[in-house]
Rosetta silent file (secondary structure, phi, psi, omega in degrees, C-alpha in Angstrom):
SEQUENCE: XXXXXXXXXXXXXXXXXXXXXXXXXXXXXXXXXXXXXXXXXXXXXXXXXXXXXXXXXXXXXXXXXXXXXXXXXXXXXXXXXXXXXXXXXXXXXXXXXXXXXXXXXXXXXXXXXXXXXXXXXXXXXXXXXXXXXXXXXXXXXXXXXXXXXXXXXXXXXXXXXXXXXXXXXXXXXXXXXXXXXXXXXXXXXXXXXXXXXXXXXXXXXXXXXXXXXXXXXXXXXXXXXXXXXXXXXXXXXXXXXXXXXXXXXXXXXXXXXXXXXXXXXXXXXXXXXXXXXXXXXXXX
SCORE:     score description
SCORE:     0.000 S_00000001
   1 L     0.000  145.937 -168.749    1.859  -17.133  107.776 S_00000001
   2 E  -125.171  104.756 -171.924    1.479  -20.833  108.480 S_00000001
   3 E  -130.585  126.562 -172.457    5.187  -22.782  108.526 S_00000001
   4 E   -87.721  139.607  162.580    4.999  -26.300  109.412 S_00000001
   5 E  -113.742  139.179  169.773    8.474  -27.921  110.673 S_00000001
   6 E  -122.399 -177.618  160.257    8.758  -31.746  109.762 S_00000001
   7 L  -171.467  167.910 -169.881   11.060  -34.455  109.340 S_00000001
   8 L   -74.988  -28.065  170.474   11.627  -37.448  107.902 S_00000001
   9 L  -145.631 -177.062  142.010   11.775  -39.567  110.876 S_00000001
  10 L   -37.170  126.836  161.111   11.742  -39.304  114.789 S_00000001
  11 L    82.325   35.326  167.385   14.226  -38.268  116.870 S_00000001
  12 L   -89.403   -7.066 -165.673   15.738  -35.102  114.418 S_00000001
  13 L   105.485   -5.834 -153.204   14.726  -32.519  116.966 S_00000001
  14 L   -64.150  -34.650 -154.065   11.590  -31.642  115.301 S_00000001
  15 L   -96.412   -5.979 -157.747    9.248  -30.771  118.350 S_00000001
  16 L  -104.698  -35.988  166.596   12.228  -28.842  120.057 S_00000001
  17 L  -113.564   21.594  121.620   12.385  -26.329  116.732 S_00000001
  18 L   -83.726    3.392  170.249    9.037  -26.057  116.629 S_00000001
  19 H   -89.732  -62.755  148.808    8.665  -25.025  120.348 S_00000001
  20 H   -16.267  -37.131  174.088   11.597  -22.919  119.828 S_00000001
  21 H   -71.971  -70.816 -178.445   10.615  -21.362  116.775 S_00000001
  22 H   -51.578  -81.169 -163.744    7.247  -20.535  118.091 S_00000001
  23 H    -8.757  -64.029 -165.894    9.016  -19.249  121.274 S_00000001
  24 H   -41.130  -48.609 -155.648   11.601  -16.925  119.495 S_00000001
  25 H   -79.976  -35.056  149.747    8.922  -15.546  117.783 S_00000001
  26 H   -95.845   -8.629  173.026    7.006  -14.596  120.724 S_00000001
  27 L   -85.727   12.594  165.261    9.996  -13.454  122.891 S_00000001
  28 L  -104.852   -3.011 -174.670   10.330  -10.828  120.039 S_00000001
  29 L    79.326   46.762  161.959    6.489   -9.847  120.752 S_00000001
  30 L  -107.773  129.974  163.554    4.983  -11.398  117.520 S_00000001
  31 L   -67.390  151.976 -136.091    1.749  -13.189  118.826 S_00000001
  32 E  -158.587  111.289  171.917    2.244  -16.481  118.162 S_00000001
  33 E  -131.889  148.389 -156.747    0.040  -19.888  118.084 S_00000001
  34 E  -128.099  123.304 -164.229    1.876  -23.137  118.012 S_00000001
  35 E  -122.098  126.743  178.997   -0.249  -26.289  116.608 S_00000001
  36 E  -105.439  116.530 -157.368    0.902  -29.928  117.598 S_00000001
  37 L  -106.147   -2.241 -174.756   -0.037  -31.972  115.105 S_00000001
  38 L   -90.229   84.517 -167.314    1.823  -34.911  116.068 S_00000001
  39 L   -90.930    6.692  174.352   -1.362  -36.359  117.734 S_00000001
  40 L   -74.671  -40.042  176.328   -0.258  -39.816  118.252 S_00000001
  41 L  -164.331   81.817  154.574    2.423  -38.288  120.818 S_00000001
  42 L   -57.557  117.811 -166.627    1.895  -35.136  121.432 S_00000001
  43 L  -127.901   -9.456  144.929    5.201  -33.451  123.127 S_00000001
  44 L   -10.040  -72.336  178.189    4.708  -29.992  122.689 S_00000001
  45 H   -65.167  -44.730 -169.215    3.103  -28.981  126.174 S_00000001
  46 H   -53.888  -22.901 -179.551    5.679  -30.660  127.523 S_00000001
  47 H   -89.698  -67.919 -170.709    8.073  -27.837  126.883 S_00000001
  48 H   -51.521  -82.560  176.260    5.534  -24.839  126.870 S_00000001
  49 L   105.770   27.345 -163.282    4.118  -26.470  130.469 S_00000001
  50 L   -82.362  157.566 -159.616    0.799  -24.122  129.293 S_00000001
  51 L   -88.229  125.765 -179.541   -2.466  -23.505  131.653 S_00000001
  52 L  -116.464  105.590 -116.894   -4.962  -25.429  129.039 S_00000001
  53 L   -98.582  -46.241 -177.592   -7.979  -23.153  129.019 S_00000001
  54 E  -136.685  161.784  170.820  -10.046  -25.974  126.703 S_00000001
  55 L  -166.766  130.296 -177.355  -11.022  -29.264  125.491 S_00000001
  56 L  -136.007  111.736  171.476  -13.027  -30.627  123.035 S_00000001
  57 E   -34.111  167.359  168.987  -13.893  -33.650  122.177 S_00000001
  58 E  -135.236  111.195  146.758  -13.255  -35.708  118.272 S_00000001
  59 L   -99.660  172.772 -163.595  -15.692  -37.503  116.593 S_00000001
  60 L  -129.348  147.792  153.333  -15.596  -39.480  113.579 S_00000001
  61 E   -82.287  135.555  178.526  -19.078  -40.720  112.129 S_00000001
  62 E  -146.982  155.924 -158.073  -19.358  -44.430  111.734 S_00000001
  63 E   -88.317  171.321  163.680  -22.441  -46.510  110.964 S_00000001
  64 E   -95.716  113.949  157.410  -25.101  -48.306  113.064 S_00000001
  65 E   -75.527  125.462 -175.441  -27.270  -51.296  112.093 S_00000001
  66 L  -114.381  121.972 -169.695  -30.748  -51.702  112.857 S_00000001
  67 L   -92.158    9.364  161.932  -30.837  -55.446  111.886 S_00000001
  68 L   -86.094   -8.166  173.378  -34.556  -55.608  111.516 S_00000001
  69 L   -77.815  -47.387 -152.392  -34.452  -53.298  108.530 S_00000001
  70 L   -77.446   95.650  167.955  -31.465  -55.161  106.765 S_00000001
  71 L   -31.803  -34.804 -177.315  -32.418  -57.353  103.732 S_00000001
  72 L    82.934   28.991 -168.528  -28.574  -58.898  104.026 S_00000001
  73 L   -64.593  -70.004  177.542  -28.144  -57.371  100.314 S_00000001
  74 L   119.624  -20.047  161.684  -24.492  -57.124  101.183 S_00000001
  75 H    11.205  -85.217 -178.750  -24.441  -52.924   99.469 S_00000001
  76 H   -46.997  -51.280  171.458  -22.864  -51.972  102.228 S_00000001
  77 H   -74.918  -11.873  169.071  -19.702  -54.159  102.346 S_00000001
  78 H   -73.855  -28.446 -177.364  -18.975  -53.751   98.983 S_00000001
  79 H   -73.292    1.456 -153.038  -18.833  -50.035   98.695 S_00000001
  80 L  -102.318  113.708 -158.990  -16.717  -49.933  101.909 S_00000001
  81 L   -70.860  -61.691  173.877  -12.730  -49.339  100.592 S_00000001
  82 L  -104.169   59.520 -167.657  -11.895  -50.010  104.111 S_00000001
  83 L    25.783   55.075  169.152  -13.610  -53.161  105.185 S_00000001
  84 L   -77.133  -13.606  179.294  -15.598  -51.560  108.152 S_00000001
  85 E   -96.337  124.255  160.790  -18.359  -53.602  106.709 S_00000001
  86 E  -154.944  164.859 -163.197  -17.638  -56.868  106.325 S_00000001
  87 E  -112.046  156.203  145.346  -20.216  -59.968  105.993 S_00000001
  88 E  -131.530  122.611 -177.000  -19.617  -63.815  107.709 S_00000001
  89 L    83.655 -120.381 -167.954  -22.220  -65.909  106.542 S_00000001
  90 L  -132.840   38.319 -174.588  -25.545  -63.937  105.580 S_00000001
  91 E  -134.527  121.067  174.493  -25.058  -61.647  109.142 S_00000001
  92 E   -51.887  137.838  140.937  -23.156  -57.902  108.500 S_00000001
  93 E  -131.584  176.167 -172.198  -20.924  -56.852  110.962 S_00000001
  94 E  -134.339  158.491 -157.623  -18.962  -53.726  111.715 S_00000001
  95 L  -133.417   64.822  174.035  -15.513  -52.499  112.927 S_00000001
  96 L   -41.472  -23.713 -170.017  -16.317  -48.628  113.713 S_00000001
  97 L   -89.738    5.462  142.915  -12.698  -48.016  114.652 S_00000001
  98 L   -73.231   -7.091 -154.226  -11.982  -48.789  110.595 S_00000001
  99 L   -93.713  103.730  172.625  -14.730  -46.843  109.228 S_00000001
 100 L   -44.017  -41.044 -155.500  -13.401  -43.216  107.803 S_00000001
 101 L    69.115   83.933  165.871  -16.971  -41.994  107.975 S_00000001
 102 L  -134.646   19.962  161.360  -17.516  -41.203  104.701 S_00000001
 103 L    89.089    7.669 -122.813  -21.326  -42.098  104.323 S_00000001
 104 L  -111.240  -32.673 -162.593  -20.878  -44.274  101.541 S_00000001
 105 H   -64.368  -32.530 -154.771  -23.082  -47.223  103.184 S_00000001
 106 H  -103.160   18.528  176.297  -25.796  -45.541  104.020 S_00000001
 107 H   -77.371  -65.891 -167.403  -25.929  -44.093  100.607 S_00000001
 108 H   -71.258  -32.910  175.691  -25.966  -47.350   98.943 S_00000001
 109 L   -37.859  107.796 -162.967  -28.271  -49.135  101.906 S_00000001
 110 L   -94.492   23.552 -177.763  -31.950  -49.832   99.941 S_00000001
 111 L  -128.472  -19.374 -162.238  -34.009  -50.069  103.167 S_00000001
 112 L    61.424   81.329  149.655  -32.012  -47.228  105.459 S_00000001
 113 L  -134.123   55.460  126.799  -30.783  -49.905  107.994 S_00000001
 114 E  -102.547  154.197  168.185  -28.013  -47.948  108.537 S_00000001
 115 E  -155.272  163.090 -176.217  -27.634  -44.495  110.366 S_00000001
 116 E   -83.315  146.686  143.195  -24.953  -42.636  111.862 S_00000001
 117 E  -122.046  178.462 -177.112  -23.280  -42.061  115.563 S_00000001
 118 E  -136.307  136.647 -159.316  -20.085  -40.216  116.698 S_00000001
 119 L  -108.573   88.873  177.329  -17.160  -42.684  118.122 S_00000001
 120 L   -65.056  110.287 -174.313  -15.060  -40.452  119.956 S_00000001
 121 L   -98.270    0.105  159.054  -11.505  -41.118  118.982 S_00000001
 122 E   178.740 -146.482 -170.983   -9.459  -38.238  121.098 S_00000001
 123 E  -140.259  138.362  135.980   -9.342  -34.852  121.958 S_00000001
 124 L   -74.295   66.587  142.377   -8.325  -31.044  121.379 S_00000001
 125 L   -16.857  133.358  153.210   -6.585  -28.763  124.118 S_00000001
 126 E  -131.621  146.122  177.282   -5.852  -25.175  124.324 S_00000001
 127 E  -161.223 -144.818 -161.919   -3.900  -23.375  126.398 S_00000001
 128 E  -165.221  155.074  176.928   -1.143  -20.227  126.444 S_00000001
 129 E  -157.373  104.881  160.451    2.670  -19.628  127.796 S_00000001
 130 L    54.953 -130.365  161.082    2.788  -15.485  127.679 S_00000001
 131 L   -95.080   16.757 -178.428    2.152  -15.115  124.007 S_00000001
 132 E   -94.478  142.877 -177.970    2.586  -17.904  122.564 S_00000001
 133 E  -107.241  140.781  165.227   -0.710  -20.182  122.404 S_00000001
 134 E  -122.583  145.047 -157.517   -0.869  -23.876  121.911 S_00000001
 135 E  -141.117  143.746 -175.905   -3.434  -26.141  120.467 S_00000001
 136 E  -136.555  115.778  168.606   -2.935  -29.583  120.992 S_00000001
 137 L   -84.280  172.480  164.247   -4.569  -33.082  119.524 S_00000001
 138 L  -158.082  135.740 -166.339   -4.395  -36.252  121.217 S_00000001
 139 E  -114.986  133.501 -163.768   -5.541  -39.388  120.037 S_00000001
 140 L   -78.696  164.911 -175.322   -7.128  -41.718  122.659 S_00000001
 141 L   -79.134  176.449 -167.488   -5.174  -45.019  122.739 S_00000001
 142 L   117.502  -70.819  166.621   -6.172  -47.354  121.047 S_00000001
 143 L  -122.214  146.216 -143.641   -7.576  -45.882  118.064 S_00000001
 144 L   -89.785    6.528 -177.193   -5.941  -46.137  114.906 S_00000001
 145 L  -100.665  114.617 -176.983   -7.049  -42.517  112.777 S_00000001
 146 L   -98.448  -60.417 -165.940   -4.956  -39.635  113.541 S_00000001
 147 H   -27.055  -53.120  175.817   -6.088  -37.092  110.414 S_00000001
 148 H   -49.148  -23.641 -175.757   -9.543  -36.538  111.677 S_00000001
 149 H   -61.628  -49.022 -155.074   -7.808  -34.647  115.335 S_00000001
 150 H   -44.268  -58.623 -178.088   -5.149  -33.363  112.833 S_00000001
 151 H   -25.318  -45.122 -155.775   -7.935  -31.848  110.966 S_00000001
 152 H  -104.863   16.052  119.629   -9.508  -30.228  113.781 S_00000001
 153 H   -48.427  -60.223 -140.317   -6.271  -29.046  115.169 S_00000001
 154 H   -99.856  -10.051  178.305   -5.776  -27.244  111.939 S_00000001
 155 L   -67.127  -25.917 -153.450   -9.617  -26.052  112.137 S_00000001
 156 L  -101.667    3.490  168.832   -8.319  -23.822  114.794 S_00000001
 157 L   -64.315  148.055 -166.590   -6.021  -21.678  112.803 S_00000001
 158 L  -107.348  168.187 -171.415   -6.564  -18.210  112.949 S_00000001
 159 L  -122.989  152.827 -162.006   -6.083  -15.492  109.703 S_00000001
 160 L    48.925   41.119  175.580   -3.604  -13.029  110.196 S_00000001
 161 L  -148.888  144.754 -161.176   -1.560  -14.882  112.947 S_00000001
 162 E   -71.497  114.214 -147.630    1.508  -16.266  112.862 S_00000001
 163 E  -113.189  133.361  157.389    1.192  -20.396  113.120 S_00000001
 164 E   -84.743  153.883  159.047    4.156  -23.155  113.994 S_00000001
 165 L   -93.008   -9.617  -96.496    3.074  -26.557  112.820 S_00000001
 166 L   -77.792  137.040 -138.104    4.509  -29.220  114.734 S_00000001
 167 L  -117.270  135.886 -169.570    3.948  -32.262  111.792 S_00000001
 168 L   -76.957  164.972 -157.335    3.966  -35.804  112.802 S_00000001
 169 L   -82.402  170.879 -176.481    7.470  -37.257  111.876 S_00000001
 170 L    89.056  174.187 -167.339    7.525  -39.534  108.267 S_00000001
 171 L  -133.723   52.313  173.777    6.025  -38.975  104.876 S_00000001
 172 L  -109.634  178.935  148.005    2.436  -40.897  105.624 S_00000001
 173 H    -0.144  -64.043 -174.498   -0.979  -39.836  105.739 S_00000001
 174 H   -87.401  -22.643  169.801   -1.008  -37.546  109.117 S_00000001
 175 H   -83.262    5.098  175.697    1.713  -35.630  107.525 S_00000001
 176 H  -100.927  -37.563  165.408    0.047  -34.841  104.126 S_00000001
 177 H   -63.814  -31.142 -152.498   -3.287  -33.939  106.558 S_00000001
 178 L   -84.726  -30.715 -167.882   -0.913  -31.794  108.624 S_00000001
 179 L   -77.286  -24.089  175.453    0.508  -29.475  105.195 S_00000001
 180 L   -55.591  155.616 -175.620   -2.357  -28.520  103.917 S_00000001
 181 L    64.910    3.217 -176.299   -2.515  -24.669  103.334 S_00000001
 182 L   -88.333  176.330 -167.528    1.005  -23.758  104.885 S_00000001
 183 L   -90.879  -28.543 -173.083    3.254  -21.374  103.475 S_00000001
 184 E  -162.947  136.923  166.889    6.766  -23.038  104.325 S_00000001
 185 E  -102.578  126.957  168.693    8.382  -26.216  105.676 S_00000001
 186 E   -93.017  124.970 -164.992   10.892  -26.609  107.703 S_00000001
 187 E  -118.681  107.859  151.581   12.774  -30.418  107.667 S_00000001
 188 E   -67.795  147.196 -153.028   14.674  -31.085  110.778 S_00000001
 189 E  -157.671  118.298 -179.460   17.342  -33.037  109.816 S_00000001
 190 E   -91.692  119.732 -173.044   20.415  -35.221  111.648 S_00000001
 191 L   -61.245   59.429  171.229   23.621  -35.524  109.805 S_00000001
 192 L  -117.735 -177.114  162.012   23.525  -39.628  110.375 S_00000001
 193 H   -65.802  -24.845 -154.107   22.426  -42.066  107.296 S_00000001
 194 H  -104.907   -0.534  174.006   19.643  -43.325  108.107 S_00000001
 195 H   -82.091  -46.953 -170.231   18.596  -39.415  108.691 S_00000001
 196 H   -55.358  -32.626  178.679   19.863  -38.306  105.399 S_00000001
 197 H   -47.323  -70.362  178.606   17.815  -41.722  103.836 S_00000001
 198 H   -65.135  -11.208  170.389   14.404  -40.108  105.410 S_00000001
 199 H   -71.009  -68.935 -166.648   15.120  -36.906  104.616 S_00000001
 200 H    -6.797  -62.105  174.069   15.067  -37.909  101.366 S_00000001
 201 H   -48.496  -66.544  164.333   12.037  -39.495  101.466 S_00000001
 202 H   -61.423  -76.750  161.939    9.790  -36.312  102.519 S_00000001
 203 H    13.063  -79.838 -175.962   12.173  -34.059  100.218 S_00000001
 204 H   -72.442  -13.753  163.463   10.753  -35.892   97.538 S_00000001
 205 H   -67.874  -84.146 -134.062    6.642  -36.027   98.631 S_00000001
 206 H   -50.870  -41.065 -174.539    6.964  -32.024   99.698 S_00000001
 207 H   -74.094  -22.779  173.603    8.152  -31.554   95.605 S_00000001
 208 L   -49.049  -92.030 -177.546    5.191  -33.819   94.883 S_00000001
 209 L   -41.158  -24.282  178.963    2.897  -31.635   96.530 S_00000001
 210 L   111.216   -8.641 -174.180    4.477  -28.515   95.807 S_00000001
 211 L   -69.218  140.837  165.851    5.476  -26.829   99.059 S_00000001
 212 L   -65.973  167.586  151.925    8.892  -24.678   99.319 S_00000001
 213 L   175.714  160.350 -139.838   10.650  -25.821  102.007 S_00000001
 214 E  -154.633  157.834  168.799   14.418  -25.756  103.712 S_00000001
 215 E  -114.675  147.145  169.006   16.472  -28.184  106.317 S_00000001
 216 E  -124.663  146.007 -167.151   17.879  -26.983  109.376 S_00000001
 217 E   -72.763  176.746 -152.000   20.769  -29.021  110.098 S_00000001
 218 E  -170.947  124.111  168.143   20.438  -30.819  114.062 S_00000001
 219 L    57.790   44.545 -178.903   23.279  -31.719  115.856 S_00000001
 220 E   -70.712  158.440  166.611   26.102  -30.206  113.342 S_00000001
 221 L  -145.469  179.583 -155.507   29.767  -30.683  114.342 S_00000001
 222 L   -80.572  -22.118  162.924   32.451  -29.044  112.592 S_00000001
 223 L   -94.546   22.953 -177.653   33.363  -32.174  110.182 S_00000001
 224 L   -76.418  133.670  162.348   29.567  -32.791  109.024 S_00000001
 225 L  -129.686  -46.459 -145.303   29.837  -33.684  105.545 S_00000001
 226 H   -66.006  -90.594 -141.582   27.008  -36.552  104.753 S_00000001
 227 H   -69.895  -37.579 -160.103   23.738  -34.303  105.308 S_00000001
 228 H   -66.099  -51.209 -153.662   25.715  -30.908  104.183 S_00000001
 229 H   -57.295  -60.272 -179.858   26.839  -33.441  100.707 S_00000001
 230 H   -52.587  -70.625  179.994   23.084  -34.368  100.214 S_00000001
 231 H   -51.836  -12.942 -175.138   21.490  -30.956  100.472 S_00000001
 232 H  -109.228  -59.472 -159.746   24.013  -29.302   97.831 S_00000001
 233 H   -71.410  -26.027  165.036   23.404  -32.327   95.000 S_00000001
 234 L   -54.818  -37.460  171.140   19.791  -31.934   96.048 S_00000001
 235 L    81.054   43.979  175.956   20.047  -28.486   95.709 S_00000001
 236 L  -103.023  146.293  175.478   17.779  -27.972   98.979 S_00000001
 237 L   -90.043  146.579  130.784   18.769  -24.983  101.423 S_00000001
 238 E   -86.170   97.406 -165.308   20.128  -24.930  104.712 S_00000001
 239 L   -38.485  -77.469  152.499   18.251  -23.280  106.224 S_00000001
 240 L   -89.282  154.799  143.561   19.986  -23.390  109.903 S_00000001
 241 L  -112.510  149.427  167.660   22.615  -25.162  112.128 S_00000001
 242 L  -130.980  130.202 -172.797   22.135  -26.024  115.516 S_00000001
 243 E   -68.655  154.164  167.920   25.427  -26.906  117.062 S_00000001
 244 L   -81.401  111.063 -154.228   26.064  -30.619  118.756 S_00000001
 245 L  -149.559   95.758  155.272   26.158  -28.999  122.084 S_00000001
 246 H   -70.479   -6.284  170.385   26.042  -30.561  125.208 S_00000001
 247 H   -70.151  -20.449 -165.759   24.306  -28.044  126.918 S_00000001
 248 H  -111.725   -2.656  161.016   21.520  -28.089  124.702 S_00000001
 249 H   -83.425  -22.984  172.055   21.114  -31.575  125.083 S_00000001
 250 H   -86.630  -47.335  161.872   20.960  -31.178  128.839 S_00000001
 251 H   -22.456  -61.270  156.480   18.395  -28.410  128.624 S_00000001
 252 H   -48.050  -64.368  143.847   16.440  -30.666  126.451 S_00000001
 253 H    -5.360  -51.343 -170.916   16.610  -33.447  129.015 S_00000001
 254 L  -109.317   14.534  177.661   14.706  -31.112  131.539 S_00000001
 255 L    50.675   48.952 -179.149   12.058  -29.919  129.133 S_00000001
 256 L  -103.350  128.010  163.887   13.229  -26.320  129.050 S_00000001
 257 L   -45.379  118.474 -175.822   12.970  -24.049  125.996 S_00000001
 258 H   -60.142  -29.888  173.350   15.987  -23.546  124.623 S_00000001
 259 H   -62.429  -28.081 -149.752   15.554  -19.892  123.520 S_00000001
 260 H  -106.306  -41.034  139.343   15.191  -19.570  127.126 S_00000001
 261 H   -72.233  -32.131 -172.097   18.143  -21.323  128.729 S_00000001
 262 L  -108.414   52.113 -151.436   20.549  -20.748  126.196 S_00000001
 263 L   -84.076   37.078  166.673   19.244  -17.313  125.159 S_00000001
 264 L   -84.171  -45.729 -137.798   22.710  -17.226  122.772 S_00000001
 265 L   -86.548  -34.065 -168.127   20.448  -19.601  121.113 S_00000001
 266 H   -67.813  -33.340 -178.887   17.513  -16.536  120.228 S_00000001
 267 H   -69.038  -27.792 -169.098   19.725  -14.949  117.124 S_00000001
 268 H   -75.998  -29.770 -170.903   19.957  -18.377  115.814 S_00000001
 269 H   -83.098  -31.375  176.649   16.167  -18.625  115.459 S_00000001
 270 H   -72.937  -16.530  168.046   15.622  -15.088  114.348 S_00000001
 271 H   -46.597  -48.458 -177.543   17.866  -15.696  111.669 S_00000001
 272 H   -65.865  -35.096  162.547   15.980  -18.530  110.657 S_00000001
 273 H   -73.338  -25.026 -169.787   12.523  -16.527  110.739 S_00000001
 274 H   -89.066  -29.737  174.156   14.307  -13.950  108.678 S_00000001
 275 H   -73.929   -6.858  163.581   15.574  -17.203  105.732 S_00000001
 276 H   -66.060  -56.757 -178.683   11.937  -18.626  106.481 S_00000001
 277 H   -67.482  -17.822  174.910   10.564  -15.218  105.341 S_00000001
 278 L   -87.161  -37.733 -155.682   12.810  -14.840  102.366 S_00000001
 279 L   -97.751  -47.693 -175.085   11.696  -18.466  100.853 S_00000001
 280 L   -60.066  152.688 -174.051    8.182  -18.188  101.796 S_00000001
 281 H   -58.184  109.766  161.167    5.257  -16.771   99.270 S_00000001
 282 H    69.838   44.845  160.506    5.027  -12.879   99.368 S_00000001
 283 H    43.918   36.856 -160.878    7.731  -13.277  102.292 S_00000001
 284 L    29.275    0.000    0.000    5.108  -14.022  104.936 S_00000001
């Protein structure tokens, strides 16, 4: 089973229940790999602390000119959606850290005076904390395409093992790379306005796409109304609560797993694995 946790914006909690999540899940002795997907700022490790075993580069293809070949036709910049091509005067030039690599130039190019190279824009890591494993992207600074890492984070899933997502925060691009194929989402979610606003926002892309998926509430207190008030006319579950707790805010602070300081804290997540398993397709 593959269950990504998301949210609508930054600073809901997101990377703290998916390290947590994964965790619980291996301090019950289910092997366990936990994929950070937020490759822009990965924060993940940071928790875990794991011995990281590998690393492998990411390349993207983008094209090359050989300008004694090149008629100055102009082909190339027209097909190109996102102006990696672009002409001044009668002389091409090119802006590899736009280019998606999707061939299209050297398709259209009537002389071939284009060809490919690979532009490394970041890196994968692996590494392990007992059983839970983590795979990690990182995008060098700098450059501005996070989907290709995400991809090749998500190349590294394994079949028949259980996978955390953590999902870059928002409803853009790397988080529509990060969903394909999972089974269930999880939306951390802060009872303030401008949280309830963004949930909103991903709420409605996840029914676009099609995904189940549940909120676990972040920072409840005993007179939360605004996020519980949303989620019942929405008709979305809540999933979880995680209490407003200073202790678990201090924990956080010191980059400690929470299942692990607070282990009060471990019932709350298996709960959550058992209403994750109820929502999800053929109950993971």
């Amino acid at each position: 089973m593959i269950v990504a946790v998301a949210s609508g914006k930054g600073g809901t909690g997101k990377t703290t229940l998916a390290v947590n999540l994964a965790m619980s899940a291996a301090r019950s002795g289910r092997a366990v790999r936990l994929l950070d997907c937020d490759v822009e700022e990965p924060n993940c490790a940071l928790y875990l602390r794991p011995e990281i075993a590998r690393t492998a580069p990411v390349h993207v293809p983008v094209p090359v000119l050989d300008e004694a070949l090149c008629q100055e036709c102009g082909a190339c910049s027209r097909i190109c959606e996102f102006h990696a091509i672009a002409y001044f005067g009668h002389k091409p030039s090119l802006f590899p850290d736009l280019c998606h690599g999707c061939g299209g130039c050297m398709l259209v190019c009537p002389t071939g005076a284009l060809s490919e190279r690979g532009l490394e824009i970041g890196v994968v890591e692996e590494g392990a904390r007992g059983a839970c494993e983590l795979v990690q992207g990182r995008l060098l600074v700098g450059k501005p395409m996070s989907p290709p890492i995400i991809r090749e984070v998500r190349a590294r899933v394994r079949p028949g093992v259980l996978h955390v997502l953590d999902c870059p925060p928002g409803n853009s691009c790397p988080l529509v790379a990060s969903l394909r194929g999972v089974d269930f989402v999880v939306l951390a979610a802060e009872p303030t306005r401008f949280g309830v606003h963004d949930l909103g926002l991903v709420v409605e892309t996840l029914r676009q796409i099609g995904l189940p998926f549940g909120v676990v509430l972040n920072r409840d207190a005993p007179d939360e109304r605004l996020l519980t008030e949303y989620c019942r006319r929405e008709g979305v579950d809540i999933l979880a609560r995680i209490p407003d707790d200073r202790r678990i805010a201090e924990a956080g602070s010191r980059g400690e797993v929470l299942v692990e300081a607070l282990p009060e804290l471990q019932q709350v997540f298996e709960d959550l694995w058992t209403a994750i398993r109820a929502r999800a397709p053929a109950g993971g």
